[in-house]
C-alpha positions, -999 to +999 in steps of 0.1 A: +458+081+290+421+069+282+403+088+252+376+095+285+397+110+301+410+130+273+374+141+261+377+164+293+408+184+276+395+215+268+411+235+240+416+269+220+433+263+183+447+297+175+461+304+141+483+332+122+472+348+090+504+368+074+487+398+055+505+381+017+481+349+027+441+334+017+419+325+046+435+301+070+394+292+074+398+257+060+435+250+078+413+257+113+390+230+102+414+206+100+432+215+131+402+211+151+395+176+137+426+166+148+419+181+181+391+158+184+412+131+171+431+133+197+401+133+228+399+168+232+374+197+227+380+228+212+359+255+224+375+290+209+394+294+179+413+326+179+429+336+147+451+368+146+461+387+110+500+399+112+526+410+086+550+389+101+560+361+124+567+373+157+602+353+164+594+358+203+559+348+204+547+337+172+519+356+175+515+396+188+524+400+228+492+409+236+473+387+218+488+363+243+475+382+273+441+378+256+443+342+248+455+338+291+420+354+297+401+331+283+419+302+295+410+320+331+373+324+323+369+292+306+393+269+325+412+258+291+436+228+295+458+235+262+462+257+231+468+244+197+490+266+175+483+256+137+520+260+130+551+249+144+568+266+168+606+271+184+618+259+218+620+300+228+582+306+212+570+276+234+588+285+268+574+321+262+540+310+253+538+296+283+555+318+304+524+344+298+493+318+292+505+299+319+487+267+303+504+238+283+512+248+249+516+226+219+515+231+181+501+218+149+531+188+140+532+182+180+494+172+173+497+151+146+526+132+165+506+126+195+479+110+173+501+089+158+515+076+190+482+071+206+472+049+169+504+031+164+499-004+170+527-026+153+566-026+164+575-007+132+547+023+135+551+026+174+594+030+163+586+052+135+562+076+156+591+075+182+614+084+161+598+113+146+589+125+180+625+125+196+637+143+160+610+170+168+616+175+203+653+175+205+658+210+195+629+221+218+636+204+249+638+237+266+605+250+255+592+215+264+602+213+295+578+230+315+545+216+306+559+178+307+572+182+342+531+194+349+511+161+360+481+152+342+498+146+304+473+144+281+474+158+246+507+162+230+526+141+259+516+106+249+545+084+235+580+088+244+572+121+247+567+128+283+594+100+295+622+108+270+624+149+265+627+152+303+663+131+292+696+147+279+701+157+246+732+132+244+707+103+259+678+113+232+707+114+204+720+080+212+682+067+214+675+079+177+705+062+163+693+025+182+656+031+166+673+042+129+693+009+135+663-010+142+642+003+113+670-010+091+663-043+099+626-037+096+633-030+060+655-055+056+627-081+063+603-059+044+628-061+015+625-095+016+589-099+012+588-075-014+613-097-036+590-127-031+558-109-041+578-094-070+591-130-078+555-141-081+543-112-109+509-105-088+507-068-100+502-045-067+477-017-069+482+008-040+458+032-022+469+063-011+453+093-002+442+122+022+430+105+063+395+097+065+390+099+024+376+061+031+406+039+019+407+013+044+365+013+038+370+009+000+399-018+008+377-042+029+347-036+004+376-050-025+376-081-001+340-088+002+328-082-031+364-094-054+384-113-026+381-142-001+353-128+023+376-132+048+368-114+084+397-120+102+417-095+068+391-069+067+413-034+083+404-010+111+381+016+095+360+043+116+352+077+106+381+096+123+412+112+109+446+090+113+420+057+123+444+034+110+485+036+102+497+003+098+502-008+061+477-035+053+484-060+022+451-080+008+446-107-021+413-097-044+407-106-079+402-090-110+366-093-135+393-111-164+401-135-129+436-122-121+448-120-089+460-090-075+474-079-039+464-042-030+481-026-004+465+002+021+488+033+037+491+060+060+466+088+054+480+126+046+473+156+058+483+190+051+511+204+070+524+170+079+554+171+098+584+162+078+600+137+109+569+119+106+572+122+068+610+107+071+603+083+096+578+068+077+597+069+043+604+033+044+567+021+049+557+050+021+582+035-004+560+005-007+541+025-030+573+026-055+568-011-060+531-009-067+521-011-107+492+009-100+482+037-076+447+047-067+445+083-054+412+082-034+399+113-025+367+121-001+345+137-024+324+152+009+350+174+020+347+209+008+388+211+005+393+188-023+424+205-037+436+205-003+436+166+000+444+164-039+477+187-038+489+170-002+489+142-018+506+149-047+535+168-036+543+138-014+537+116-042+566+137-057+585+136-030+584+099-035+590+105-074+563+083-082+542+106-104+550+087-133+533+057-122+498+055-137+476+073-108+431+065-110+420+092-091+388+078-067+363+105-055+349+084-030+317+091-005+297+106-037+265+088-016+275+125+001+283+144-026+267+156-060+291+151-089+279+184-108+288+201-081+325+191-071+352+220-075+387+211-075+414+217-101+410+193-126+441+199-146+458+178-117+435+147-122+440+126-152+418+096-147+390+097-123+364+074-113+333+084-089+322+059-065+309+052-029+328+022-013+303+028+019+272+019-007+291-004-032+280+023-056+302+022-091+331-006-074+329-029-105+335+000-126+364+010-105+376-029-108+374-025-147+392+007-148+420-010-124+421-039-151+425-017-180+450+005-165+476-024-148+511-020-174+510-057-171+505-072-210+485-107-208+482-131-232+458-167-232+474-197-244+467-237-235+492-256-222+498-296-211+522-298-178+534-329-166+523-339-132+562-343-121+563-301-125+534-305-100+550-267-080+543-251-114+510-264-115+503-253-082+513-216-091+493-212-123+464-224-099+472-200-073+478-172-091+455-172-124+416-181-133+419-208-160+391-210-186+399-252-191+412-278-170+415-313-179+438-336-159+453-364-185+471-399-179+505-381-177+494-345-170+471-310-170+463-294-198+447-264-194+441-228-210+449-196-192+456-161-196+488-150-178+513-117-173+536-116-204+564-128-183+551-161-171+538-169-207+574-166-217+587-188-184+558-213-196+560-212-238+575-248-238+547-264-227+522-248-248+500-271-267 
């Protein structure tokens, strides 16, 4: 469905404060940014304080009568839970607000299918959908069979839960099977940039902190200038999912490839989280992770702890982790409150305003675990591949081509000045 026509949805986010829990102010935020995320507009927020869950309706009976009212007086298309909910909790939702109900991961999902744009995203987001809505296809049942679809029945979504449980089972296991070959190939790439000892710094990070911004700035400024590589980056949460691999340089003139990912969020749903795993992992491979964090948003330990616990679900903490407050062209530095006992190494920039980026290339230099060391070598012109991938893949500081050979002086990884200590001079 076009995001114009989507703009008309009109929607209430409610949310459920249990009595032992902080303000769910902040958690309301965010679920109404991914509202408008998704095309729609929120135009009530309803949040009700409870000791408990109710397993029927989520939330109290009559608070569902109310939230029916104003859908009548206000004409509201949908309402957003900021939780998930069970196949029974949607079917009765809906059987007293009488208006398509969806929920916080049902969200996410919908934006990820309407973003998706390669083969392995749009099978991933698939994936995760049909894992989420198998065991509430009977909740789900009523609002897809309503015409109009909109949020929450983009994807498979709308053509697929309609379908047997035995039809959706057999269609997870052909997109697991084709996922495997994705990796497969992806496996295969990843030897070949391994083989080549580029180090690979990785941004992760919470959507919308600006990593996609900061990658393309790392083009201009320390790469090729390329166009045609520069990434998708608008100011919207989930604006880009595909991973995105570039080529820039360090000040010393090494070359490194640094690799973009899916953007976090709190609450994200563990399908997605699982269907996804295999594009996540690439950040296991990376010798250097760069945490960026949008230093404008008033949750920072939000973004900062999301982040982390699904760096740990990915058991990469021990990997050396720069932690990037980025947008501080919006923020004051003084004036930043998050817990700094889970940030080790920070760095303050704004990739926006190319404010503190060599700083932030320095600190990626001195924080790579790759050793160097400088040494001149002569190469006969018959090992002309090897020439070609000292070139390639280092700055040298001399280059003189001889009668029989090069001889030139370079600093490389400690590895390749072992693979290349016979032809030292």
């Amino acid at each position: 469905m076009k995001l114009e026509t989507l703009n008309k949805e009109k929607t209430i986010i409610v949310g459920l404060q249990l009595y032992n829990e902080s303000d769910i102010g902040d958690s309301m935020d965010e679920l109404e940014e991914l509202v408008k995320a998704a095309g729609g507009i929120v135009l009530f927020r309803i949040i009700q304080k409870k000791k408990s869950i109710d397993p029927a309706y989520f939330i109290g009976r009559g608070k569902a009568y109310e939230i029916r009212k104003y859908c009548e007086i206000h004409d509201i298309n949908t309402v957003v839970f900021n939780d998930e909910l069970s196949g029974a909790q949607l079917r009765n939702l809906e059987d007293i607000i009488d208006r398509k109900i969806i929920d916080r991961t049902t969200l996410i999902l919908d934006i990820f299918a309407n973003r998706a744009t390669s083969k392995e995203g749009k099978l991933q987001v698939k994936l995760a959908q049909l894992k989420y809505g198998l065991p509430r296809l009977v909740g789900f049942r009523k609002y897809l069979s309503r015409t109009g679809g909109g949020i929450g029945t983009r994807g498979p979504g709308e053509q697929k839960l309609e379908l047997d449980r035995r039809y959706i089972l057999k269609e997870i296991n052909n997109i697991e099977k084709a996922l495997r070959e994705v990796e497969k190939t992806r496996g295969v790439k990843r030897r070949k940039r391994e083989s080549s000892s580029i180090p690979i710094v990785a941004l992760v990070g919470y959507t919308n902190a600006g990593k996609s911004t900061l990658l393309n700035r790392i083009i201009e400024l320390y790469g090729d200038n390329d166009d045609s590589k520069k990434v998708f980056a608008y100011d919207m949460l989930f604006a880009t999912l595909e991973t995105s691999l570039r080529q820039a340089k360090l000040p010393n003139g090494q070359k490194f490839l640094i690799t973009d990912t899916v953007g976090f969020v709190s609450k994200l749903p563990t399908d997605l989280i699982e269907a996804f795993k295999g594009t996540l992992e690439e950040v296991k491979y990376a010798d250097l992770i760069l945490h960026v964090v949008d230093a404008s948003n008033k949750n920072l330990d939000i973004q900062i702890e999301t982040t982390l616990d699904i760096l740990r679900d990915l058991n990469v903490l021990d990997k050396p982790i720069i932690t990037v407050f980025n947008k501080m062209d919006k923020s004051n530095k003084n004036q930043l409150i998050y817990d700094t006992s889970k940030v080790q190494k920070k760095i303050f920039i704004s990739a926006k305003k190319d404010k503190n980026l060599d700083g932030l290339l320095n600190m990626i230099m001195e924080n790579l675990p790759i050793s160097y060391k400088e040494a001149t070598y002569f190469i006969p012109y018959e090992n002309q591949p090897l020439i070609s991938y000292i070139l390639d893949n280092y700055e040298y500081k001399h280059l003189e081509y001889l009668d029989q050979g090069v001889k030139l002086r370079v600093k490389t990884t400690h590895t390749d000045y072992e693979k290349l200590k016979k032809y030292k001079v």
